[in-house]
PDB file of N, CA, C and O in Angstrom:
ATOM      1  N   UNK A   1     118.220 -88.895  32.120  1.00  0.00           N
ATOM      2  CA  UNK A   1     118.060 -88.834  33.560  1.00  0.00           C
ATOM      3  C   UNK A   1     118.847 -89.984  34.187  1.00  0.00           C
ATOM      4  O   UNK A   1     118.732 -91.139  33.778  1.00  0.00           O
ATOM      5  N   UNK A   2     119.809 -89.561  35.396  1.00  0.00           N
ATOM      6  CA  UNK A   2     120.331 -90.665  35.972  1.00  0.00           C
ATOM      7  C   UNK A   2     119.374 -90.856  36.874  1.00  0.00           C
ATOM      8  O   UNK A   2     118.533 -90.093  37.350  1.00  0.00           O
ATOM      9  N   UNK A   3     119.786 -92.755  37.162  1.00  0.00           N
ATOM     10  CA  UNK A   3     118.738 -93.431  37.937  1.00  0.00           C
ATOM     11  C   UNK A   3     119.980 -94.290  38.728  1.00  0.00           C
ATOM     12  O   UNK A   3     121.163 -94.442  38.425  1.00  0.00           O
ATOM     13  N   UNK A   4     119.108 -94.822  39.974  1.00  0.00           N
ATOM     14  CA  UNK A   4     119.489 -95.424  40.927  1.00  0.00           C
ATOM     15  C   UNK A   4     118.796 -96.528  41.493  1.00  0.00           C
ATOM     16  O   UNK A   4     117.566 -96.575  41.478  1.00  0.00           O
ATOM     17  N   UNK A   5     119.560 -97.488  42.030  1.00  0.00           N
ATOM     18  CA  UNK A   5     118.477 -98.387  42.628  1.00  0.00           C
ATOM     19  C   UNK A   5     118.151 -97.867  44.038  1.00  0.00           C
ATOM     20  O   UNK A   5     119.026 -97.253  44.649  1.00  0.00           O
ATOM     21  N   UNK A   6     116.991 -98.068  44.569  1.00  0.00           N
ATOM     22  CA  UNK A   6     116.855 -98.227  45.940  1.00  0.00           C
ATOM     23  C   UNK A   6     115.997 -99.387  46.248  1.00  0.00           C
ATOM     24  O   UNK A   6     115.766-100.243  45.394  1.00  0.00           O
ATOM     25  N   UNK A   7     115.578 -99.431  47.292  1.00  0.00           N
ATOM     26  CA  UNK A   7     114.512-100.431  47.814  1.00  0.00           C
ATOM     27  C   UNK A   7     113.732 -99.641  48.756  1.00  0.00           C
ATOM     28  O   UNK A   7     114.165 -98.744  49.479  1.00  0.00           O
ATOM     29  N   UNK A   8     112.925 -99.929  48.700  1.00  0.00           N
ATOM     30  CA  UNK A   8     111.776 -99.474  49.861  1.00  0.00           C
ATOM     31  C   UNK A   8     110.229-100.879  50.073  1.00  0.00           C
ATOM     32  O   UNK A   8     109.756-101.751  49.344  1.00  0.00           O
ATOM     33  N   UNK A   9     109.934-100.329  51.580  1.00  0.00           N
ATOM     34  CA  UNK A   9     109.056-101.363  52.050  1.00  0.00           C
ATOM     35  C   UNK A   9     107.717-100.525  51.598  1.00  0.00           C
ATOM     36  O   UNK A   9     107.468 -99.371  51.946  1.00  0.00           O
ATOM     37  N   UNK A  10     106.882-101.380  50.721  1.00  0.00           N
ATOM     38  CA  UNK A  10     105.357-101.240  50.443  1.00  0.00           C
ATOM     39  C   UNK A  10     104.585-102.795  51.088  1.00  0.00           C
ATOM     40  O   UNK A  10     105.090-103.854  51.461  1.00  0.00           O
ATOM     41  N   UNK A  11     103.234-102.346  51.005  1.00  0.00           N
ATOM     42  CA  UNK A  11     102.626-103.450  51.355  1.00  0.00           C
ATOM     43  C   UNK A  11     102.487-104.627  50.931  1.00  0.00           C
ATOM     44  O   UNK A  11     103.204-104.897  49.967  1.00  0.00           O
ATOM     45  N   UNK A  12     101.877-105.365  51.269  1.00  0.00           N
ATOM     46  CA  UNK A  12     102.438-106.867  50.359  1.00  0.00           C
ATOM     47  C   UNK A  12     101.219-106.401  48.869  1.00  0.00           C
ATOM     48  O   UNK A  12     101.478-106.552  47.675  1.00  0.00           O
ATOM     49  N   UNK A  13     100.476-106.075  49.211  1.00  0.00           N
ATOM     50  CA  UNK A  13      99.249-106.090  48.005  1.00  0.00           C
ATOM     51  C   UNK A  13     100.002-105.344  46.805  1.00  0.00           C
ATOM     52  O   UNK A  13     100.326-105.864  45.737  1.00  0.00           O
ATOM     53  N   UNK A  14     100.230-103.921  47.229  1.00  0.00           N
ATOM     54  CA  UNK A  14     101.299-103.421  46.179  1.00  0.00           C
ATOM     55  C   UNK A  14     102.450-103.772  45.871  1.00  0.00           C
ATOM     56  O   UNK A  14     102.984-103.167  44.941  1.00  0.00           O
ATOM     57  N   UNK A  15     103.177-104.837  46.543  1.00  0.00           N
ATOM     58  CA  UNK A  15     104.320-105.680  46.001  1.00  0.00           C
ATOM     59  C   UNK A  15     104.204-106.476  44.581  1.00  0.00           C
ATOM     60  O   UNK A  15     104.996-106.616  43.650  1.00  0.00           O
ATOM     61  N   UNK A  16     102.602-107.030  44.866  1.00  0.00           N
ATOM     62  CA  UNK A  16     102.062-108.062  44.485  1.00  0.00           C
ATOM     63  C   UNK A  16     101.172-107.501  42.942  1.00  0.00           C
ATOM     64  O   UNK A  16     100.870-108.316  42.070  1.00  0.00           O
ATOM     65  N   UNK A  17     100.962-106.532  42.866  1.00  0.00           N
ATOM     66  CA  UNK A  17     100.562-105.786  41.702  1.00  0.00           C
ATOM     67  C   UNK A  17     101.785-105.228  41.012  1.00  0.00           C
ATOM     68  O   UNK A  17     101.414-104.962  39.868  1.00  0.00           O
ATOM     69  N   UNK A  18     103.068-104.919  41.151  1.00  0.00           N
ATOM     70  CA  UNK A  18     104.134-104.452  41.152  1.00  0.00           C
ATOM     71  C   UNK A  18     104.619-105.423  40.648  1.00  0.00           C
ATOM     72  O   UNK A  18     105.055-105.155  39.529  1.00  0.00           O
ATOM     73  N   UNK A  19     104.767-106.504  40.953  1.00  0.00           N
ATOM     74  CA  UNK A  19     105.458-107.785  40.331  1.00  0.00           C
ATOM     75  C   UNK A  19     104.826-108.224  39.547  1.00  0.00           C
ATOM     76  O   UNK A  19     105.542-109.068  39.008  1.00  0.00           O
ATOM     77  N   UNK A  20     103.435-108.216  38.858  1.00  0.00           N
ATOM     78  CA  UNK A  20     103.041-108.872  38.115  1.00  0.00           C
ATOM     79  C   UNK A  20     102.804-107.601  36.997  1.00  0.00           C
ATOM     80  O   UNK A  20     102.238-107.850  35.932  1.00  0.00           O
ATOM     81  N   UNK A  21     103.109-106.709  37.203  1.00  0.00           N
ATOM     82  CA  UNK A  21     102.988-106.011  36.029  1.00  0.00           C
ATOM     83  C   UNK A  21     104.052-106.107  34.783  1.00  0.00           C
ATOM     84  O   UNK A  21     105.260-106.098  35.016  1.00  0.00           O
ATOM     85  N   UNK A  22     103.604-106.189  33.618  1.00  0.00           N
ATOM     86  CA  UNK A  22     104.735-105.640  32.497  1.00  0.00           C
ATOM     87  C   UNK A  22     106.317-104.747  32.780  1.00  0.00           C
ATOM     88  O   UNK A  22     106.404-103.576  32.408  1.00  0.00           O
ATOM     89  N   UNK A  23     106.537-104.877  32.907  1.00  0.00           N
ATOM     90  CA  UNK A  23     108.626-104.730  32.570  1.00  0.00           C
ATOM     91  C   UNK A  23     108.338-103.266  32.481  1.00  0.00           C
ATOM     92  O   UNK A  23     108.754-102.467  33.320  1.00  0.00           O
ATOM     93  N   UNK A  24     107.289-102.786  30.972  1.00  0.00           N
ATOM     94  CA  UNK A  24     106.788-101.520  30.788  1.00  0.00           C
ATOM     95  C   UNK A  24     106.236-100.715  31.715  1.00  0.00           C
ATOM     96  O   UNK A  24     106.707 -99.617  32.010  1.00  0.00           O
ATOM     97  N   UNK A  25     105.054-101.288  32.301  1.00  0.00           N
ATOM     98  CA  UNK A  25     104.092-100.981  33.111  1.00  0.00           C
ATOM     99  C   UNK A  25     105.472-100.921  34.221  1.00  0.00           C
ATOM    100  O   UNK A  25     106.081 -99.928  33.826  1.00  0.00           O
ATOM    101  N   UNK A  26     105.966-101.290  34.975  1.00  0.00           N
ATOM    102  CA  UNK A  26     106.890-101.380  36.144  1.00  0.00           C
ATOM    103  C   UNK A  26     107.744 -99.809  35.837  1.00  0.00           C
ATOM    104  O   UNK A  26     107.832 -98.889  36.650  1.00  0.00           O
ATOM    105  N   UNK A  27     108.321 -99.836  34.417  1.00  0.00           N
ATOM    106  CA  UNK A  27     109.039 -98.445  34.332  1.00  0.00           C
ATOM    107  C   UNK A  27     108.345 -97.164  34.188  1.00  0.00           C
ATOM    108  O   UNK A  27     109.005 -96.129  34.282  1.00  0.00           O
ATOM    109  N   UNK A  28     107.066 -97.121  33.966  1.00  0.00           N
ATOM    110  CA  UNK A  28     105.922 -96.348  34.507  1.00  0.00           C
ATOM    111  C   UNK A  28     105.875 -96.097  35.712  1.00  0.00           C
ATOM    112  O   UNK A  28     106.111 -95.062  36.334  1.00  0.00           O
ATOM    113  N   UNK A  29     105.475 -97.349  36.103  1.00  0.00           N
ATOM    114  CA  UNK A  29     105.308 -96.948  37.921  1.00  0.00           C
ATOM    115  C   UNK A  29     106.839 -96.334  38.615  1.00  0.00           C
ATOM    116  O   UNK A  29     106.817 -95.590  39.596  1.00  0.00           O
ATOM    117  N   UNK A  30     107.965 -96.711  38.037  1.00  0.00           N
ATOM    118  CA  UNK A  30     108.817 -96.143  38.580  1.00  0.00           C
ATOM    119  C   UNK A  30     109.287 -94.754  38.722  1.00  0.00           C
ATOM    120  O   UNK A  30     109.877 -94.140  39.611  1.00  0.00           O
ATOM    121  N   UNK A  31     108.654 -94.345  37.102  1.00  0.00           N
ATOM    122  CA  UNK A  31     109.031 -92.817  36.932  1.00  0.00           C
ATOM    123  C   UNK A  31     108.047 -92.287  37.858  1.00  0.00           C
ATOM    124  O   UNK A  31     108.486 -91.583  38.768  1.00  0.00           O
ATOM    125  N   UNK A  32     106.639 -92.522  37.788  1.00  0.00           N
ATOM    126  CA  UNK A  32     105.163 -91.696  38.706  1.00  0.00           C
ATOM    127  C   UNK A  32     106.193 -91.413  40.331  1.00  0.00           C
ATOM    128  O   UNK A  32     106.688 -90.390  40.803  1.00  0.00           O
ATOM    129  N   UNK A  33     106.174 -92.781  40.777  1.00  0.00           N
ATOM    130  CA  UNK A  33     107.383 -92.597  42.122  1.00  0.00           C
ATOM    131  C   UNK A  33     108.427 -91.944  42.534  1.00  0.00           C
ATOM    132  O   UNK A  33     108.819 -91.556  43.634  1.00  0.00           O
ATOM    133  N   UNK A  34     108.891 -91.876  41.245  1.00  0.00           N
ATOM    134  CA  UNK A  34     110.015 -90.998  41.197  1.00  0.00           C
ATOM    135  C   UNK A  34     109.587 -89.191  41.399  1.00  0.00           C
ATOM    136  O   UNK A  34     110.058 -88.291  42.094  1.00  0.00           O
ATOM    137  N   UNK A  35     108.453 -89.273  40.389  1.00  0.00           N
ATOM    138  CA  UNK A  35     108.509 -87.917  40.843  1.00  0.00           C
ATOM    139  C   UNK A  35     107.737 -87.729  41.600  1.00  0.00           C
ATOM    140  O   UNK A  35     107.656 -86.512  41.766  1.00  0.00           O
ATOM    141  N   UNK A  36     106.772 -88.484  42.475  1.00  0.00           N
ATOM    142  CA  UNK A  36     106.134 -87.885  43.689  1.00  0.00           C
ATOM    143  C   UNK A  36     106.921 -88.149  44.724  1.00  0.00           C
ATOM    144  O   UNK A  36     106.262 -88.078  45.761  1.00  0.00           O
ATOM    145  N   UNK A  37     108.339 -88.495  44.964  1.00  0.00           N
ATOM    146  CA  UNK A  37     108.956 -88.341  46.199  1.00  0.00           C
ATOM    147  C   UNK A  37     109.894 -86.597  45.644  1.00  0.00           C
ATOM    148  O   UNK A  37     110.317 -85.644  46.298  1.00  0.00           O
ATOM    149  N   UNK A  38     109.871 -86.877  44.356  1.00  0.00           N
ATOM    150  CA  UNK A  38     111.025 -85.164  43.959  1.00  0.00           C
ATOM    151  C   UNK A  38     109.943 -84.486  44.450  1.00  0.00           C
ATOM    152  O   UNK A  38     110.328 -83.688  45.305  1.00  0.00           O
ATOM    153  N   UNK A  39     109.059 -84.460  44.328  1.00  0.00           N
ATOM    154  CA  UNK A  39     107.477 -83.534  44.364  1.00  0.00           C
ATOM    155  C   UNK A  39     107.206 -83.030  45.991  1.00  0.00           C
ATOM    156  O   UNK A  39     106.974 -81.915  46.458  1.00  0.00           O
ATOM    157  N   UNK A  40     107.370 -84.617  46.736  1.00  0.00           N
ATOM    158  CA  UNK A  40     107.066 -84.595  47.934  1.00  0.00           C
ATOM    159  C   UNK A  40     108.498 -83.960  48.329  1.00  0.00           C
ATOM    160  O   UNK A  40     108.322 -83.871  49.544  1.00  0.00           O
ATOM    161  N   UNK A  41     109.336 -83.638  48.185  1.00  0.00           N
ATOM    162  CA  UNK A  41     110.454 -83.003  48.819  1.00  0.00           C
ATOM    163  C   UNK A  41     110.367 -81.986  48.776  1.00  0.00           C
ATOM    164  O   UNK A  41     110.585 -81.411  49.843  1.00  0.00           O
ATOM    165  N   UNK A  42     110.027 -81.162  47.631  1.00  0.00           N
ATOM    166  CA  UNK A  42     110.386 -80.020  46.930  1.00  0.00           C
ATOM    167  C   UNK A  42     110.383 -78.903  48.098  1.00  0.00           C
ATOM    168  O   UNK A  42     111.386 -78.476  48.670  1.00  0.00           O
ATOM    169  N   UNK A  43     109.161 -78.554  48.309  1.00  0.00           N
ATOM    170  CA  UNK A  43     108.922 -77.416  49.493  1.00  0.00           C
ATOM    171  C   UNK A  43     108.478 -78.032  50.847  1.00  0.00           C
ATOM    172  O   UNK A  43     108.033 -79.168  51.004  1.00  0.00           O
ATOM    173  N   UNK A  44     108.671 -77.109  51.770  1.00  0.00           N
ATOM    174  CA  UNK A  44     108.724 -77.265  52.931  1.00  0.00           C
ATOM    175  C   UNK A  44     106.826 -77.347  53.529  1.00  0.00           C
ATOM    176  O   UNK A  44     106.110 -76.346  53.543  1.00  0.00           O
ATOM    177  N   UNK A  45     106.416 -78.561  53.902  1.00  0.00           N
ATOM    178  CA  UNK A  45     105.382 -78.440  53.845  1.00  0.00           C
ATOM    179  C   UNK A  45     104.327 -79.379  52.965  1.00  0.00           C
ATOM    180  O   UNK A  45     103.232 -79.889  53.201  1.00  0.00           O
ATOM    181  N   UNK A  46     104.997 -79.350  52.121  1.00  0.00           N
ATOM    182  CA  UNK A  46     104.806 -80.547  50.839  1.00  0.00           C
ATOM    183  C   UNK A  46     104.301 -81.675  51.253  1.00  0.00           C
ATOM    184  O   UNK A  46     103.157 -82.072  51.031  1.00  0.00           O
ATOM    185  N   UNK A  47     105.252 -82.295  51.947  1.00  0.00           N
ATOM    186  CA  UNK A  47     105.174 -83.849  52.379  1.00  0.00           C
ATOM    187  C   UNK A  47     104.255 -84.087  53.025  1.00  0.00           C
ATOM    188  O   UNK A  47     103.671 -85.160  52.870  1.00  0.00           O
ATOM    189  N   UNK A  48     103.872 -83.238  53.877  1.00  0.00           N
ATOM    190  CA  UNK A  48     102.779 -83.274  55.393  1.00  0.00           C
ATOM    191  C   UNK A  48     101.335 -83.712  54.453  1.00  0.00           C
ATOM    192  O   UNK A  48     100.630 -84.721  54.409  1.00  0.00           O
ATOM    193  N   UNK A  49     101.327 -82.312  53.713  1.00  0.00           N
ATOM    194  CA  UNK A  49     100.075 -82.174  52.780  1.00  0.00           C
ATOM    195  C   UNK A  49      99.562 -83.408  52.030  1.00  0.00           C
ATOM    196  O   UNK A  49      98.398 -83.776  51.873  1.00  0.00           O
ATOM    197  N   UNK A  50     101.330 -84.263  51.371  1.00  0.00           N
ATOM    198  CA  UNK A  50     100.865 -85.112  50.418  1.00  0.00           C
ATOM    199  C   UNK A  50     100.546 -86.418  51.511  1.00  0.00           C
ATOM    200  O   UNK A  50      99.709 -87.273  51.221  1.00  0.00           O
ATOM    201  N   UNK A  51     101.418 -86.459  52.954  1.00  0.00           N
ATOM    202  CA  UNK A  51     100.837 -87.800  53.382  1.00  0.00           C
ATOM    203  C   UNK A  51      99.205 -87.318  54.250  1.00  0.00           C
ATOM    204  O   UNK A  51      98.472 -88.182  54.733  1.00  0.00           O
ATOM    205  N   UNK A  52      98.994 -86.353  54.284  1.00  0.00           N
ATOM    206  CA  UNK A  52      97.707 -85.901  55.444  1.00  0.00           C
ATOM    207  C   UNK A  52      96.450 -86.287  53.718  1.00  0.00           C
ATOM    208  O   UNK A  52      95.246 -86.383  53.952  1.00  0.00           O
ATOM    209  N   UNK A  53      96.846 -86.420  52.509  1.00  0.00           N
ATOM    210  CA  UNK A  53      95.908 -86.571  51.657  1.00  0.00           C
ATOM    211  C   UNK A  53      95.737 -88.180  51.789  1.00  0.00           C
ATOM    212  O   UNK A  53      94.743 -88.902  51.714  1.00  0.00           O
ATOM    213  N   UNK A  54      97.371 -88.498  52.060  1.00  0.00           N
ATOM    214  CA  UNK A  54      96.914 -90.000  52.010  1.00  0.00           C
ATOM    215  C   UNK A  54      96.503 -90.680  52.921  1.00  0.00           C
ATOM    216  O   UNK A  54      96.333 -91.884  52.729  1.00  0.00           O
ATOM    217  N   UNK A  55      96.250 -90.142  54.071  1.00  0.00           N
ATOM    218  CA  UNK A  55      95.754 -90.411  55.536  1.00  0.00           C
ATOM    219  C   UNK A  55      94.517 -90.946  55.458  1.00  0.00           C
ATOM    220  O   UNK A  55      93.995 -91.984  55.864  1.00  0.00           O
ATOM    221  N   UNK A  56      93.950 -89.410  54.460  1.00  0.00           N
ATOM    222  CA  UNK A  56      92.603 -89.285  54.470  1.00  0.00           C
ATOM    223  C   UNK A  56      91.824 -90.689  53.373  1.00  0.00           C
ATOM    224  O   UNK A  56      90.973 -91.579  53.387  1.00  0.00           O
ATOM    225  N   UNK A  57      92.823 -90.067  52.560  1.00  0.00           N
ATOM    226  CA  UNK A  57      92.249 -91.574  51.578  1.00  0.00           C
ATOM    227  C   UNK A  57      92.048 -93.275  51.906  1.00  0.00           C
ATOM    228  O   UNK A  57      91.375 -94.125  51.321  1.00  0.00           O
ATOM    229  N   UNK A  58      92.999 -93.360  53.181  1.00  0.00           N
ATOM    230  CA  UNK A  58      93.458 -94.448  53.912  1.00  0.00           C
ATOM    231  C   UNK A  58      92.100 -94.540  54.522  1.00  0.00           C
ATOM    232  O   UNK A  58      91.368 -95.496  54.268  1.00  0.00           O
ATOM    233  N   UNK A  59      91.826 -93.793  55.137  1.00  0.00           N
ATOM    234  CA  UNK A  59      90.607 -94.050  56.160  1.00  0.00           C
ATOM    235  C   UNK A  59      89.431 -93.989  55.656  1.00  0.00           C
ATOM    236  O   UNK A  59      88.513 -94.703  56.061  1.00  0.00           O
ATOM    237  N   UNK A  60      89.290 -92.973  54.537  1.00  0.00           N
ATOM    238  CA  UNK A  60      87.848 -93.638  53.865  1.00  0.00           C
ATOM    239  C   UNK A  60      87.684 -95.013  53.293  1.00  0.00           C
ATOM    240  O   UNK A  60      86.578 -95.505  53.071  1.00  0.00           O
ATOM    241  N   UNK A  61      88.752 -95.578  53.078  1.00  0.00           N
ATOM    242  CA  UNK A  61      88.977 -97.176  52.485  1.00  0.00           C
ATOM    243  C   UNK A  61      88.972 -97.802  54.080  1.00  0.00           C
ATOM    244  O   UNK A  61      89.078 -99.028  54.029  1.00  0.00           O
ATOM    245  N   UNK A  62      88.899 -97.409  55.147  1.00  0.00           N
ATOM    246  CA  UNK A  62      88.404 -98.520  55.785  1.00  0.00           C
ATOM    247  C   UNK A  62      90.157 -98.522  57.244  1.00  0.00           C
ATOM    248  O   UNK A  62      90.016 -98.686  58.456  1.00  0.00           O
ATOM    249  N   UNK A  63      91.656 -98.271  56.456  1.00  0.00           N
ATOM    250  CA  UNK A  63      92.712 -98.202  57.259  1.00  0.00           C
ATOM    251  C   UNK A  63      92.321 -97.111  58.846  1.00  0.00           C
ATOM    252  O   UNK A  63      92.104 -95.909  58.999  1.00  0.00           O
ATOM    253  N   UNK A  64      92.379 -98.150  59.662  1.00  0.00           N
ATOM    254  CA  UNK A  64      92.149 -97.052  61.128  1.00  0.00           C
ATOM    255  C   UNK A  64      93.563 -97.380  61.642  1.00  0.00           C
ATOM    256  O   UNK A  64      94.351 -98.213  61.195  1.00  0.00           O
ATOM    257  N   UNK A  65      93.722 -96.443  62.798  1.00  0.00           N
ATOM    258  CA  UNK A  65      95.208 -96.072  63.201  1.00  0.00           C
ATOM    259  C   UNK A  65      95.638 -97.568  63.790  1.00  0.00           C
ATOM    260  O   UNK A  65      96.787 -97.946  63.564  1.00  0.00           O
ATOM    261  N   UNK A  66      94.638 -98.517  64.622  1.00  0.00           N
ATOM    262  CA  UNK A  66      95.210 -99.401  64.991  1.00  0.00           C
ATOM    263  C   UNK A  66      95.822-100.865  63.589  1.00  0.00           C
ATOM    264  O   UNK A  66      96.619-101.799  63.663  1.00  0.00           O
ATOM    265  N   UNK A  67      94.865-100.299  62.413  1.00  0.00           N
ATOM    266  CA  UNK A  67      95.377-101.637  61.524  1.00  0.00           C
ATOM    267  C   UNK A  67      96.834-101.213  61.011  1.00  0.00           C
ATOM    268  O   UNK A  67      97.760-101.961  60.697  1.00  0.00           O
ATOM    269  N   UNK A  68      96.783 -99.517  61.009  1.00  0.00           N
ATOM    270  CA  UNK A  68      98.007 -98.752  60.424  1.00  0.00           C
ATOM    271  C   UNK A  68      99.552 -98.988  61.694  1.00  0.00           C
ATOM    272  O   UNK A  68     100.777 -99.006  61.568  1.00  0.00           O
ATOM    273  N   UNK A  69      98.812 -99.096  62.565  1.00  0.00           N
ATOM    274  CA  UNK A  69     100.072 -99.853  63.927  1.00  0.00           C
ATOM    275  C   UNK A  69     100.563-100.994  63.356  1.00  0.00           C
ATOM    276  O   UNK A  69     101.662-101.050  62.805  1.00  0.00           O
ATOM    277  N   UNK A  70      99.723-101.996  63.475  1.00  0.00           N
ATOM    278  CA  UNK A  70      99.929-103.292  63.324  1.00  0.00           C
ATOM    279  C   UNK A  70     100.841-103.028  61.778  1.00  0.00           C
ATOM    280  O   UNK A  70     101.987-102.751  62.134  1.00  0.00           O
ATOM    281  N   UNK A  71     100.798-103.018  60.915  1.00  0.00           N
ATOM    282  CA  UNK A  71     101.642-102.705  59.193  1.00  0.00           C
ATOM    283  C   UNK A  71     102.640-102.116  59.460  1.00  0.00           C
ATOM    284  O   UNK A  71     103.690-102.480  58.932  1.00  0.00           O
ATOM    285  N   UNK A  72     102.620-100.969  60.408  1.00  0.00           N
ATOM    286  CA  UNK A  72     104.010-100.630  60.888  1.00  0.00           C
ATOM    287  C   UNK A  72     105.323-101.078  61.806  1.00  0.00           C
ATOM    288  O   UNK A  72     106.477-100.702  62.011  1.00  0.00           O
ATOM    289  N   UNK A  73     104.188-102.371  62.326  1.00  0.00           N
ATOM    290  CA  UNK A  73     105.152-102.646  63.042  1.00  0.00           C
ATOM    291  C   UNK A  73     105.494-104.283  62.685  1.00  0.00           C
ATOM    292  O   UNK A  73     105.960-105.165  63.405  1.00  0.00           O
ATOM    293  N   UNK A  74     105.040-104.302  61.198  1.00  0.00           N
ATOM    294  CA  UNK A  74     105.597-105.862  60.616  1.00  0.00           C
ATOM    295  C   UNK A  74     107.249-105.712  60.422  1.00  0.00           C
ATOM    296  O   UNK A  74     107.870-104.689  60.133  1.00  0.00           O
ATOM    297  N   UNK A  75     107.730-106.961  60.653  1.00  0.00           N
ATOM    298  CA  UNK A  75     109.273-106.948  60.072  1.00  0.00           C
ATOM    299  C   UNK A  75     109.515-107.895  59.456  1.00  0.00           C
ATOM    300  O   UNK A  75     110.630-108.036  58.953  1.00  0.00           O
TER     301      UNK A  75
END
């Protein structure tokens, strides 16, 4: 499989678990990522579903739209 670098912005907490993991553990997490953005592309419809799951998961942990403002609008 060819690979690529990119970068993308996560939160600092998952930066911070991300960096301290194993070299191993890191190329794990990379492949899982990898294929839930191929996953999240695939069909039309897909994406909505997979972020409206993570919405939901967000807000039972406590994320309301105004803390989800504020994270969005760090630079």
């Amino acid at each position: 499989m060819e690979t690529k670098t990119i970068t993308i912005r996560v939160d600092a907490r998952a930066a911070r678990i991300f960096e301290a993991v194993s070299e191993s553990q890191r190329r794990k997490l990379e492949i899982i990522l990898s294929l839930k953005l191929s996953e999240a592309t695939r069909s039309p419809g897909r994406l909505e579903e997979i972020m409206s799951d993570i919405s939901q998961k967000a807000q039972e942990r406590g994320l309301t739209p105004d803390i989800l403002d504020s994270l969005l609008n760090e630079s």
